[in-house]
VOLOFI-957845 format. One record per atom (N, C-alpha, C): x, y, z. Coordinates in steps of 0.05 Angstrom, whole numbers, plus 5000, padded with zeros to 4 digits. Example, Ala and Ser with C-alpha at 12.3 -4.5 7.8 and 13.67 -1.06 7.14 Angstrom:
526448865156
524649105156
526449345156
525749555142
527349795143
525850015157
END
This chain:
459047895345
459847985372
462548135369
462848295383
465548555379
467648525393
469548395396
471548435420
473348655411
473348755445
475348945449
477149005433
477449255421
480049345399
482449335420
484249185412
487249245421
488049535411
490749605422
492249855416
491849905384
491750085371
492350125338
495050005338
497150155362
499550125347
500649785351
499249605358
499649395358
498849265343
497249415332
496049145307
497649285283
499549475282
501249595269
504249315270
503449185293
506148905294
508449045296
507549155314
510949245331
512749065339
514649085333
516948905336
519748995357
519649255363
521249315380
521749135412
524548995410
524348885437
525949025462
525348905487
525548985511
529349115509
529149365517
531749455518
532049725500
530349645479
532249875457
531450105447
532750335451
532050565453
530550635417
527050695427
526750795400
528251015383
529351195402
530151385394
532551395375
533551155378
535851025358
534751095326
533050915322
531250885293
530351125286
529351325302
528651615294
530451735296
532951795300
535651975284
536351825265
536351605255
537951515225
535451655211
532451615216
531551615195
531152015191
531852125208
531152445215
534152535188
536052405200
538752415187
539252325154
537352145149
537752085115
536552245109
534152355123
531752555112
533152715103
534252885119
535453105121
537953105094
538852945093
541452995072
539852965049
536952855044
536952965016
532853035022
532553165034
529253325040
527053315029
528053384998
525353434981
526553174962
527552994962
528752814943
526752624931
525652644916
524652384902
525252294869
528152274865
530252244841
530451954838
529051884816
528251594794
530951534786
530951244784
534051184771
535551024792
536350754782
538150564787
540350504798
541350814788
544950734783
545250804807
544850964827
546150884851
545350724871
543050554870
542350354882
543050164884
543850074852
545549874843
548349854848
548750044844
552050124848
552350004890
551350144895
551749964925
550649774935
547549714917
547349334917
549349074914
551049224893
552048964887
555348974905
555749264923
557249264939
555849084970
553849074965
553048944988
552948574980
552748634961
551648344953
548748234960
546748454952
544048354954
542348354929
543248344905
542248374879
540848074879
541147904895
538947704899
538647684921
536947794935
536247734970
534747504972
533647364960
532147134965
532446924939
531446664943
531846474920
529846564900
527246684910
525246794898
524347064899
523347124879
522947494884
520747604867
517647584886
516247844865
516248024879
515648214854
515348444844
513148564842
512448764861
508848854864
509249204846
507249184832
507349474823
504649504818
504449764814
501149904805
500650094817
498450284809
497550454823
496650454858
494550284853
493650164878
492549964888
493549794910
492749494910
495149404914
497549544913
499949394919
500649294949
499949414964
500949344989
498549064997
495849014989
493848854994
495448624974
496148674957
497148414942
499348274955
501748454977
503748384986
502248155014
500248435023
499048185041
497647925044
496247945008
495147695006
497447425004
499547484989
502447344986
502847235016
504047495029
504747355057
502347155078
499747205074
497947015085
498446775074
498746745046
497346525033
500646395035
503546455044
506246275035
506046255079
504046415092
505646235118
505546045131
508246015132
507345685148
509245485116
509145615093
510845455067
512945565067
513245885068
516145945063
516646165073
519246175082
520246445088
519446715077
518646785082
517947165070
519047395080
519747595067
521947875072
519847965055
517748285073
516448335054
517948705058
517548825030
518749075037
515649315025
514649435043
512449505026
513449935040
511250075026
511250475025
508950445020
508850755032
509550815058
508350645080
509250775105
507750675126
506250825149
505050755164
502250915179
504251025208
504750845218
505550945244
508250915255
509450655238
512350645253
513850535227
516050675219
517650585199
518250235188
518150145220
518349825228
516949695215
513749825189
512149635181
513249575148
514749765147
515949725123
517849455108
518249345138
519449075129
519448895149
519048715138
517848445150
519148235148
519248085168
520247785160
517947605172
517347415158
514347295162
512347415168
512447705162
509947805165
509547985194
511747905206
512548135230
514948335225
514148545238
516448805233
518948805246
520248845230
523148805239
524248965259
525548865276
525949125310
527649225304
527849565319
529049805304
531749745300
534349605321
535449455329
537249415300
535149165289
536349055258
536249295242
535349385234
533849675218
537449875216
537149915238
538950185250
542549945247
542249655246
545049555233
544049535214
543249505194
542349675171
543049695158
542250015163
542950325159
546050345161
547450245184
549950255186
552350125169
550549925157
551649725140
551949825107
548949885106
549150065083
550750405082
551050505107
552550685099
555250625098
556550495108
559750385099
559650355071
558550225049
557750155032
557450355015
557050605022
555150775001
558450954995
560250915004
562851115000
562451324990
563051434973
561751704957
560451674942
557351514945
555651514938
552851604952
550751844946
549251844961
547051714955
545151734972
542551584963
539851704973
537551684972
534851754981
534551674998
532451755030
530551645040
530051385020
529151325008
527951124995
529450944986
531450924978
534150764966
535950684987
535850835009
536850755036
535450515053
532450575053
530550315064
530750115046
530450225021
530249844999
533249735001
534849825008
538249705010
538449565037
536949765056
536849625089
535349205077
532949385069
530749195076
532348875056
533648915039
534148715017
536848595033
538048785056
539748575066
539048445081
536648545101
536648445123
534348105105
533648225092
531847915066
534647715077
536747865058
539847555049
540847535085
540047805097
541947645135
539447375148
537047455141
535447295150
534547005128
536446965112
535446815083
533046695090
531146875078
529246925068
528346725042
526246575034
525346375017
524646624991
522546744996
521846944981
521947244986
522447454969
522547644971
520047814956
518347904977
516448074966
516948374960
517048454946
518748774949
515848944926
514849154940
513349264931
514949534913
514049594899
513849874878
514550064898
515950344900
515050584917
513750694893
515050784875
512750934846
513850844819
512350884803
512650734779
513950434772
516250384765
516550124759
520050144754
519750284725
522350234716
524450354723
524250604744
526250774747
525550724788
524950524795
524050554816
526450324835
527350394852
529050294874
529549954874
526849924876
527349564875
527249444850
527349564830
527849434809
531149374794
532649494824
535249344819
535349044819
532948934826
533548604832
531548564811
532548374799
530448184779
528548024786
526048094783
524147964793
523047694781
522747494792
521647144773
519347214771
517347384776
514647424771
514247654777
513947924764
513348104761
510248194771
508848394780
505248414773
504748624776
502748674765
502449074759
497748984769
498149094800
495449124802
493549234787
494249534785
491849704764
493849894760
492250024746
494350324726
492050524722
492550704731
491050954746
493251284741
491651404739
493951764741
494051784772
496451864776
498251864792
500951924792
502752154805
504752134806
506052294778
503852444766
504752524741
507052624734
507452804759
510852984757
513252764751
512452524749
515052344755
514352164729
511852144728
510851894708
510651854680
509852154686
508352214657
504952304664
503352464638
501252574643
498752314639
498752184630
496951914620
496951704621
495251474629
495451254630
497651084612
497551174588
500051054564
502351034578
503151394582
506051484594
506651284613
505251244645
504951044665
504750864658
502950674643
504250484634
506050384629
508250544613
509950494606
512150404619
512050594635
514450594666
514350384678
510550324683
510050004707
511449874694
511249764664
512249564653
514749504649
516649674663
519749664666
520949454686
518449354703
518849134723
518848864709
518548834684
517548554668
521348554670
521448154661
523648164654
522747984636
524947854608
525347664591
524347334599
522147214589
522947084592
521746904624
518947154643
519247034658
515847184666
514447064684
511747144685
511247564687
509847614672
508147934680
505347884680
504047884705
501647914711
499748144709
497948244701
497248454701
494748454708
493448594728
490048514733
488448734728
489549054710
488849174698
486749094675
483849114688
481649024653
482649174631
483949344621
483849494607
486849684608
489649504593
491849614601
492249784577
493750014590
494750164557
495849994544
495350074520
497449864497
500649964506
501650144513
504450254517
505350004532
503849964552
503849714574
504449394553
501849334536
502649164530
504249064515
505249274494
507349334479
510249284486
510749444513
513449344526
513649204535
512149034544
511748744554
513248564534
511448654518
511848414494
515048484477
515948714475
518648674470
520648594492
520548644512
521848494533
521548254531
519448134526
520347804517
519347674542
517947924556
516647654578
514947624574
513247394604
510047254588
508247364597
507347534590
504547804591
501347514604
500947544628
498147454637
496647674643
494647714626
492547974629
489447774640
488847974657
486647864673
484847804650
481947574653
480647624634
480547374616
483747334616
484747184590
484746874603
484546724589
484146324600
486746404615
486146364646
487946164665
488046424683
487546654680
486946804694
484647004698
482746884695
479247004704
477346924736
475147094734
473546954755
471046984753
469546824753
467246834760
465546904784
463847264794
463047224805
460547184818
458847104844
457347014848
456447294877
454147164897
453147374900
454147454923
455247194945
457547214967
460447094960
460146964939
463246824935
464346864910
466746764900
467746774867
468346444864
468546464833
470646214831
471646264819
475146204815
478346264795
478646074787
479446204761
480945974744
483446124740
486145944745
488445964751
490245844727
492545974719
494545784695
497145654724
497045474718
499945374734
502145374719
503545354731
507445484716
506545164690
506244874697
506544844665
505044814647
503144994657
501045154630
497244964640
497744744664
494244674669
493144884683
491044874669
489145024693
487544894720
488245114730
486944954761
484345154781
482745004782
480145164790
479745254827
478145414825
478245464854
475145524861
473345364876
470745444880
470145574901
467545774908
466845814933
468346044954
470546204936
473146224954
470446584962
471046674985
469846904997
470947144984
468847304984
470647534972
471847694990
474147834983
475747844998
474848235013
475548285033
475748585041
477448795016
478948695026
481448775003
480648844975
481949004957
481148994927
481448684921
479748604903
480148284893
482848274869
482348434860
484548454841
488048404843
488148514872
490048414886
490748134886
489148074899
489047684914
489547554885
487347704869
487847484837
490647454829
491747724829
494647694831
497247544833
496147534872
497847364883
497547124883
494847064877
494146704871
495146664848
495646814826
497046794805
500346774795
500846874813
503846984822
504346654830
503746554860
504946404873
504046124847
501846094835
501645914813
504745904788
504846084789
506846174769
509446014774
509646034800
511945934821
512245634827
510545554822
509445204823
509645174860
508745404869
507245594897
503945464902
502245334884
500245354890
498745334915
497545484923
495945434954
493445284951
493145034973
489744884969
488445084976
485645014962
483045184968
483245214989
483045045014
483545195041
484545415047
486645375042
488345615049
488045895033
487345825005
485746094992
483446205000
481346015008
478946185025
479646295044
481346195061
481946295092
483446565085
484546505059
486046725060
484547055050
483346975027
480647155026
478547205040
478447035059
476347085077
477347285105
479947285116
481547355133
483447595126
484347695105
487047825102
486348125108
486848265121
486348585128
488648735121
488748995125
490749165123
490349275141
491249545153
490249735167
490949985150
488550105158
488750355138
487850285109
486750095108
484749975072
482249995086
479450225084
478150105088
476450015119
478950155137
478149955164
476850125171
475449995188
472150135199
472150025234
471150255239
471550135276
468650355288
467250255303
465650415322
466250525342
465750815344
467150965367
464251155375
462751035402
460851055415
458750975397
456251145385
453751085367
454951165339
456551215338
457951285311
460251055295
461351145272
463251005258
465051135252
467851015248
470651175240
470650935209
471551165192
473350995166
475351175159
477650945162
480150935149
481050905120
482150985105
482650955082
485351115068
487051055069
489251135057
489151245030
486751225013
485851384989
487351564977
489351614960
490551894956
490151964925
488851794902
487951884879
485951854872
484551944854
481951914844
481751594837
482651404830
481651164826
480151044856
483051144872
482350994902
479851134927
480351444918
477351514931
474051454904
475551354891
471951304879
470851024884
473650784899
473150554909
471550654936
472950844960
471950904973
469451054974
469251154954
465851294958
464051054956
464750884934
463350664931
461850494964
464550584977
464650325007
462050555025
462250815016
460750985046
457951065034
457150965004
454951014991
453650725002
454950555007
453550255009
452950275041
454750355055
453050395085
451350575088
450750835073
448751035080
445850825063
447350695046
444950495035
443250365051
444650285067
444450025085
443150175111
442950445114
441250585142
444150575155
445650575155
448550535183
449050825184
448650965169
450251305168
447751535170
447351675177
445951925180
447152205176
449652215185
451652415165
453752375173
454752415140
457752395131
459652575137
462552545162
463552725162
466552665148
467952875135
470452755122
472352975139
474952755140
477052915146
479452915124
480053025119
481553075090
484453265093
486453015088
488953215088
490653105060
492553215046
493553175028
496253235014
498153164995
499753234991
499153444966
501453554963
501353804941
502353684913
502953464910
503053324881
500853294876
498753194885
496552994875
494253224861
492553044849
490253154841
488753134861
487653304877
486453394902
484053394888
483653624869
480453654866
479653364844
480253174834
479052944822
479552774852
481152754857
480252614896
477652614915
476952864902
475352914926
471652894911
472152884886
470552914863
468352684876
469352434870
467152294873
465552254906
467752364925
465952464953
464752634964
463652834938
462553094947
459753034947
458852914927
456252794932
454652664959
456552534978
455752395004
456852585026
458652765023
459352835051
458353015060
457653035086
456353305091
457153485113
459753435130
461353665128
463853625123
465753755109
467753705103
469753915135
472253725136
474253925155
477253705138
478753995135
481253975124
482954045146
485554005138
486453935158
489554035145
491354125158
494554205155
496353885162
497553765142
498953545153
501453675168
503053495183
504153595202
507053425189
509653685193
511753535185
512053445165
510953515144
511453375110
511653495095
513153555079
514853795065
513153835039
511353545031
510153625011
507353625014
506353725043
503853765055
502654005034
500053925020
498354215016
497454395035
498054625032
497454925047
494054795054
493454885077
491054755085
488754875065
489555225067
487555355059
487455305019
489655105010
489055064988
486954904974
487254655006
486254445005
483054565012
481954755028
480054825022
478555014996
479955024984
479455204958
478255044945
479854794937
479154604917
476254424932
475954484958
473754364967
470854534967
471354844965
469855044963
468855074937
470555004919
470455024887
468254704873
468154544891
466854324884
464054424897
463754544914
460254694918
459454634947
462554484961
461454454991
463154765008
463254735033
463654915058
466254655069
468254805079
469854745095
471154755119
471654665136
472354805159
475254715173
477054825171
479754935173
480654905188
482554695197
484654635226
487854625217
488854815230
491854805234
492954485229
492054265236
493654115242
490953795242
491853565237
490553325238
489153225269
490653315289
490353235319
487953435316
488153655312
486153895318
482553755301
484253755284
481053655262
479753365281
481553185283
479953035296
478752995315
480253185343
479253335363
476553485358
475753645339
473853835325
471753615324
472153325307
469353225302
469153075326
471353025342
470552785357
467752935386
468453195381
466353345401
463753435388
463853315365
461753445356
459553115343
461352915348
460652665342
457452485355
456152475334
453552335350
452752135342
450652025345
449351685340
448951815305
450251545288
449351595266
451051725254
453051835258
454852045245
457751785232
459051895219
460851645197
463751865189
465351875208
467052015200
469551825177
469851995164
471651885138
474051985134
476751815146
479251985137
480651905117
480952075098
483752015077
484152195060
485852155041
487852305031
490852195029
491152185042
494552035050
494751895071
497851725070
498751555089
498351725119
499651965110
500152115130
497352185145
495552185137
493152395138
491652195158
491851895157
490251655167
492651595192
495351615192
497251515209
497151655225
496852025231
496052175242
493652085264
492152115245
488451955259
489151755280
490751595265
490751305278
491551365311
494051545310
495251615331
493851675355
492151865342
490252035364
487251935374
487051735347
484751565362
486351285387
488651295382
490451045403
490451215422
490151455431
491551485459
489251765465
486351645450
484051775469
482451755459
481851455452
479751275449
480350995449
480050965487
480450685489
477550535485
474950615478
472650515476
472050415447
475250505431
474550435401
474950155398
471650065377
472049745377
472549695340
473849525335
473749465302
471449285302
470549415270
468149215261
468849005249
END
């Protein structure tokens, strides 16, 4: 039975309270933008340099560390399901869909613009003649407001790579690298090895690295192992699973080396690889969660924008934040199993993207199911692909495209052309689904989640 979809932007966990002008939180963040635009500059030293002016180089008593290609933000959320109600949580996760506010959390709700914007203010006293990123500006906010709210644990996700990446000014007690995938090459390196290598800059001496990669570059396991910490690769006794045809069972290492079993647990929405993770992670921690609380937690944990699927009249919407070839070939996987299943009659994609990525291996494994493609101009993003590029590479794979200025426009386009049976599919980017999200919140109040 379906109940009524609430607002999108509420199940986004808005946190803004009564009084305070949004417009506050959108000039700081218009204003960091602006002083450095196209900035996405790897490296420590000035993060650090005004970390430890702040005094947050430990924001919590505890601190993992999420990294990987993709699956990071589902692992942050399996963490925060499975510690609430045990411990404090400060989660810091990138990007975000609709309001900056989701980027950090305390128990799992978003912090109001309010805290955010003292901050920002806090960290800019702090930064003296030092500048910083968009991105080094949020992980400095988010790690104080962790130590103003002391916070039990600190979840702090990856923005890219590992070792040259913002939050790895704080030493993490349990490290974890979801999967390792191409991505991000301009920054990474060209190959899985190269990337590897980088993820593995989050390990420290001496203290858990989780990895749920089947198949890690050796670069990966290599630096692991001279860092001196304790390498858990999926697969291996104390971190495997057995699965079955609706459920799994885990076998788990606990921090002093028993194994501990888990039967029956649901499989999860989410990548599983994730959850293994975090069930691994919080074991590590002498954290363990009862089976209760691990089924409920795999049986319950969502994201928005992973995946989510909602009916809008005789038709279907999917969401998917997808932006590399690993993560749209999970997704083809998800829209080949409903056309399986009779739910789809035709596939429409909406597709917007950035100008780093590999666009045409993105789109590779969805050319087979879709059957009309519309691209789309992202709006406001400096590193938006030229639309008409984005149709080249879609023209060049052997389909037809059809061409909108802008994300509002494209969705407008299918939503009039939408019938019983039809399966529209957005992704590409944060941006590309946050957009969507917007325009399906404020002219489609009939939309229900499945």
């Amino acid at each position: 039975m379906h109940k009524p979809k609430p607002k999108l932007k509420r199940l986004m966990g808005e946190a803004v309270k009564p009084g305070v002008a949004r417009s506050a939180l959108d000039d700081w963040l218009e204003r960091i933008e602006r002083q450095r635009p196209d900035a996405i500059e790897l490296g420590l030293e000035r993060t650090a340099v005004v970390a430890e002016r702040l005094g947050v180089l430990q924001p919590a008593p505890r601190v993992i560390t999420v990294g990987g290609t993709n699956g990071k933000g589902s692992c942050v959320a399996f963490l925060e399901h499975m510690l609430h109600g045990v411990a404090r949580t400060g989660s810091y996760t990138s990007p975000h869909l609709l309001r900056y506010n989701e980027r950090i959390r305390i128990d799992g709700q978003a912090v109001a613009d309010q805290d955010i914007v003292a901050a920002f203010e806090v960290v800019e006293r702090a930064c003296s003649d030092t500048y910083l990123t968009y991105f080094e500006y949020g992980t400095l906010a988010a790690l104080l407001l962790f130590v103003q709210n002391k916070v039990d644990i600190a979840l702090l996700e990856v923005g890219m790579g590992g070792r040259l990446d913002a939050v790895n000014v704080v030493d993490a007690d349990v490290a974890v690298i979801t999967s390792i995938d191409i991505d991000h090459q301009e920054w990474l390196g060209p190959d899985r090895e190269a990337i590897g290598r980088e993820k593995a800059g989050i390990a420290r001496r001496g203290r858990p690295f989780i990895c749920a990669d089947p198949k890690p570059p050796q670069s990966l396991v290599t630096a692991v192992k001279n860092t001196g910490a304790q390498g858990i690769y999926i697969g291996s006794p104390g971190f495997r699973c057995t699965m079955g045809e609706n459920t799994i069972d885990i076998e788990s290492r606990l921090n002093g080396g028993q194994l501990k079993h888990y039967t029956a647990v649901p499989k999860p929405e989410l990548p599983l690889p994730s959850g293994l993770c975090a069930l691994q992670a919080l074991n590590c921690l002498d954290l363990s969660p009862q089976l209760a609380t691990l089924r409920r937690t795999f049986g319950e944990t969502r994201l928005p924008g992973r995946q989510q699927r909602y009916l809008l009249g005789q038709g279907q919407v999917l969401l998917d934040v997808a932006h590399n070839p690993a993560a749209t070939q999970r997704l083809a996987q998800k829209v080949a199993t409903l056309s399986a299943e009779g739910q789809v009659r035709r596939v429409i994609a909406l597709f917007a993207a950035l100008v780093d990525k590999d666009v045409s291996g993105m789109i590779a494994p969805m050319l087979p199911l879709v059957d009309v493609w519309q691209v789309a101009q992202l709006s406001g993003v400096s590193r938006a692909m030229p639309v008409d590029e984005l149709a080249r590479h879609v023209r060049i794979g052997g389909a037809s495209a059809q061409v909108y200025r802008d994300v509002e426009s494209a969705c407008a386009g299918v939503l009039q052309q939408f019938v019983s049976g039809d399966l529209l599919v957005v992704f590409g980017s944060f941006h590309t689904v946050g957009e969507v999200m917007g325009v399906l919140d404020n002219c489609a109040e009939g939309i229900r989640e499945i």
